[in-house]
N, C-alpha and C positions, 0 to 999 in steps of 0.2 A: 840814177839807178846805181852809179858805182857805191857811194857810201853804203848803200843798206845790201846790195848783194857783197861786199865785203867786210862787212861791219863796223866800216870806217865811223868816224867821228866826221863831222861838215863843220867847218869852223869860218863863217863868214864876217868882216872886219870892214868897219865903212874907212873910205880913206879921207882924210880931210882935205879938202879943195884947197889950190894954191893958191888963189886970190887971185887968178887972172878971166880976167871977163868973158862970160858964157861959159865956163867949165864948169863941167857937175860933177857931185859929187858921186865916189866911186865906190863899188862892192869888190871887195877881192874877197875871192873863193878858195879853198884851199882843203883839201881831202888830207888826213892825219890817221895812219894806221892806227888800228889798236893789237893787244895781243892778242883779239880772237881773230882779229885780219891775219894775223901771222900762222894762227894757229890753220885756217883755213887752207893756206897757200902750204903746209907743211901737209897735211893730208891730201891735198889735192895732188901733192907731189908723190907719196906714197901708194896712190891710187895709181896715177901713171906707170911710177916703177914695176905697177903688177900686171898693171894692160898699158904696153906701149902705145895701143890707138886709141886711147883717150887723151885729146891734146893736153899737152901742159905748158903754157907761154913762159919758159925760160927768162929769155931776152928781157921780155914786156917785164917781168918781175924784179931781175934785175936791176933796170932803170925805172924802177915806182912808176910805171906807166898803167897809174891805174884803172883810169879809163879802157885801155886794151884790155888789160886782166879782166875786167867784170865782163867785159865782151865775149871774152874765150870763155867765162867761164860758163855765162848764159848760153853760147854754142854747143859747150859739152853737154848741158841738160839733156839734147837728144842722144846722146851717146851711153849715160848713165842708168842704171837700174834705179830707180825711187830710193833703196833704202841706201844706196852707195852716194846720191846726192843727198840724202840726210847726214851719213855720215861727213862728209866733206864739209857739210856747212851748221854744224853742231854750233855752238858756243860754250864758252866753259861756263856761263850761267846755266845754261839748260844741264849739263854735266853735272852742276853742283845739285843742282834741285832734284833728277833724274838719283842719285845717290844718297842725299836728305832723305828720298822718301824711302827706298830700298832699307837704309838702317830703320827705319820707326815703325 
């Protein structure tokens, strides 16, 4: 859930066995922000600043903890108005397109 509630990137890489007997081979995982991840945690932090009781995990953000961030963030859903959790989790592709059409 964390990649796609933050619009991360999921980049999984087999690791190659070291030749020692009965070891299997290994998936490492590994979540990679992108700029609509950042863009998210910058509004979701401007949303806070305007209603302090909407949480905002600082700390978790912080240290790229972002397994916790997609946690808070799915907990604030009940905290949020529908159009304030749209705003928060915009992308800048829907921004681009939402404007495409505006100019034509």
């Amino acid at each position: 859930m964390t990649a796609g509630a933050l619009n991360m990137e999921l980049h999984v890489a087999k690791r190659p066995p070291l030749r020692i007997v009965g070891e299997r081979e290994e998936l490492n995982v590994s979540f990679q922000p992108t700029e609509d991840t950042f863009d998210i945690l910058e509004r979701w932090e401007e949303v806070n600043a305007i209603n302090a009781e909407i949480p905002y995990p600082k700390e978790a953000i912080d240290h790229h903890d972002w397994p916790k961030i997609s946690e808070e963030l799915l907990k604030a859903q009940g905290k949020l108005t529908k159009s304030t959790m749209i705003y928060i989790n915009i992308s800048s592709m829907a921004i681009y397109q939402m404007g495409k059409q505006l100019l034509n």
